[in-house]
N, C-alpha and C positions, 0 to 999 in steps of 0.2 A: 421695590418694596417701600410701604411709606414707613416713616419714621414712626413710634411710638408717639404715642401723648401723653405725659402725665400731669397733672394737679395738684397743687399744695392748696391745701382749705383755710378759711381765715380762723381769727383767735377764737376761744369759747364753742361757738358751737360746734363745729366739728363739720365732717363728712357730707353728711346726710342732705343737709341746706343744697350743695353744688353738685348731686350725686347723678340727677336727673339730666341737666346739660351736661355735664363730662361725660355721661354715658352716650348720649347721643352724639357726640362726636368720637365717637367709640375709645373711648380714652380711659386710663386708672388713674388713681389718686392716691397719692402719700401723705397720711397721716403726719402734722407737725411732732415732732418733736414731745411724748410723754400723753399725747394722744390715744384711743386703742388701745394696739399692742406695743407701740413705741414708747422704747425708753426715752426718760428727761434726759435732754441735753443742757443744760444751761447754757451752756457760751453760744452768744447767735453765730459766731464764724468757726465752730466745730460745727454745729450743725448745718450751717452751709455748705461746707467740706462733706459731711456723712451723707446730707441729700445729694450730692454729684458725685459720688461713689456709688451710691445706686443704678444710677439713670446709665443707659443704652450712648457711644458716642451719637450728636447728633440727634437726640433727642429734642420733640417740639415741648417745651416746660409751660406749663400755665400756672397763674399762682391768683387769689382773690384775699385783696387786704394784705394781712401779716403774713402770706401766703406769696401775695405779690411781694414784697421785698422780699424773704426767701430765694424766690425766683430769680429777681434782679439781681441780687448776687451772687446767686450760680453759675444765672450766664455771664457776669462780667468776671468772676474769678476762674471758670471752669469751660472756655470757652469750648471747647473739642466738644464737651458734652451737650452743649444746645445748639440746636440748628436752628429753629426759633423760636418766637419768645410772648407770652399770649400773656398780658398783665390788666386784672381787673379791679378797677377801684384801687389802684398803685400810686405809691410816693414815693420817695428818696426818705423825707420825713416824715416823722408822726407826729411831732409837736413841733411849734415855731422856734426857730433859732437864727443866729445874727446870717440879711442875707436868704433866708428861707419866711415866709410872714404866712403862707398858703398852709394854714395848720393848726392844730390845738392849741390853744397856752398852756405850756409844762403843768400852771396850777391846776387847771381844770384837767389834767391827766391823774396826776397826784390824788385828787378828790373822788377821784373814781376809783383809783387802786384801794382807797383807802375802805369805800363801799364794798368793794368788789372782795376784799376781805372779812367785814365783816358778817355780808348777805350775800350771795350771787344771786339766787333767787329770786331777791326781792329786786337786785340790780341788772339784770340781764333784760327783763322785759321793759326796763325805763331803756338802757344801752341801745336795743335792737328799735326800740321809736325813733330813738334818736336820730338812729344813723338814715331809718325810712322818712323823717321829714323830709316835704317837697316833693315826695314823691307822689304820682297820679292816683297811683292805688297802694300809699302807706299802711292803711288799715287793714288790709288783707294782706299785703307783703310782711307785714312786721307778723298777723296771726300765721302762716304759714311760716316764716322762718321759724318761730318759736315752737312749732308743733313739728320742727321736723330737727329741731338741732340736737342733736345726741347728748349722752348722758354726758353728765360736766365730768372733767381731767381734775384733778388734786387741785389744790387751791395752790402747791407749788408749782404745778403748770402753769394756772393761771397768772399767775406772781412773775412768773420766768418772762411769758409773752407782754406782759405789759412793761416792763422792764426792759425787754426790747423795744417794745414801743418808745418806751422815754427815750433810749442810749440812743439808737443805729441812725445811722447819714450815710445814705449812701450816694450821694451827691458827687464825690469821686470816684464810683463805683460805675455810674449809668453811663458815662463815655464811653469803658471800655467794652461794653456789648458791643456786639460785632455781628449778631445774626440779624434777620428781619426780624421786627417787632412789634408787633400792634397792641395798643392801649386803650381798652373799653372803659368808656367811664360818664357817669349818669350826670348832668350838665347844675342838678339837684343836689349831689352827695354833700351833706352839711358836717361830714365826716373825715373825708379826704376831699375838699374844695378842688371844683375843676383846674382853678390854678397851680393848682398842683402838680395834676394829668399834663398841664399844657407845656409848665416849667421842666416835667420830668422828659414829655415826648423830646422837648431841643435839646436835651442834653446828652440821649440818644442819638448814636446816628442815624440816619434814617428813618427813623420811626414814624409811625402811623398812629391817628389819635381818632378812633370814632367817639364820639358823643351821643348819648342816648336826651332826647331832649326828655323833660317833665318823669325822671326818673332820679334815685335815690343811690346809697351804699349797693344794691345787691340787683345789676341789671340783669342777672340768668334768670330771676325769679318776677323779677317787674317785667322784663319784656323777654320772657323765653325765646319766642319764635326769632325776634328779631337779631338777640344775641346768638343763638347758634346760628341762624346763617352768616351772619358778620364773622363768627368765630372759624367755619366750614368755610369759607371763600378765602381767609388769612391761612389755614391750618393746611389746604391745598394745592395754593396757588403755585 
């Protein structure tokens, strides 16, 4: 019997965005944390803990974005529970720090959170260009993400997940994965810089690093087809 699949979705928009590729590789999704029907977690490593008390031993984990670190340190703190480990648009970090340079500057996080309190509205459709610059088809990836992202979480959700964004390093984390791993990540994301993807893959063992060329943040949606078979040939093998 093959293993389960499940899915943690990235910050803000929700489900709906990654709901089309995870279905086609016949897999469910977990709601982050005060998402839906999930309650707010604040602390990121209770809710690391709560999502690998869910999941099946040996389950295959996917995660995109905030979703991906999640992931990451499931499987490195929860090993029994992933068999493998499907990371899109993944870091260790979300902002540069001493040693890490592949990533935001803390201010320009700060600057957002600060927006993102006041407006999300008005800040989400600048967020979601952002992250699709460089990408082939930005302008239709960013209109579609936007028309499919679900109703926004409490502004103390949002608060919580950017706030992980600022804190987490999981840089001492990514060694102790231990399943196979593959790393999709658009060679464009001006979000999480491929340096990132590449830094994170060696720190993995083993790991696998596809690259999506003239692609952005969000490769299920830039290049569907491409990404579930890449995702179906890892999810299989």
């Amino acid at each position: 019997m093959t293993a389960p699949f499940v899915f943690l979705p990235g910050w803000c928009v929700g489900r709906t965005p990654v709901n089309a590729a995870v279905s086609a590789l016949n897999g469910s999704i977990i709601d982050l944390p005060g998402y839906g029907s999930e309650p707010l977690i604040a602390d990121f490593d209770a809710a690391v803990d709560a999502i690998a008390a869910r999941l099946q031993p040996g389950t295959a984990l996917g995660g995109w974005s905030l979703g991906a670190q999640l992931a990451l340190a499931v499987a490195a703190r929860h090993p029994a529970k992933v068999g493998k480990l499907l990371l899109v648009a993944g870091t260790t970090s979300f902002v540069q720090r001493d040693g890490w340079p592949y990533a935001m500057p803390p201010d320009m996080l700060a600057e957002f959170t600060a927006g993102i309190a006041a407006d999300v509205e008005a800040m989400l459709p600048r967020f979601v260009g952002g992250f699709n610059r460089g990408d082939a088809r930005a302008k239709s990836v960013t209109a579609e993400l936007l028309q499919l992202a679900d109703p926004r979480p409490s502004g103390e959700v949002l608060a919580t997940g950017l706030r992980w964004l600022r804190d987490v390093d999981l840089r001492s984390d990514a060694p102790r994965v231990a399943c196979p791993t593959l790393l999709v990540h658009g060679a464009a994301d001006p979000l999480m810089p491929l340096g990132a993807a590449e830094a994170l893959a060696a720190l993995i063992p083993g790991a696998q690093l596809a690259v999506f060329d003239d692609c952005a943040h969000a490769p299920f949606l830039s290049r569907p087809d491409d990404f579930i078979a890449r995702a179906r040939d890892f999810l299989h093998d």
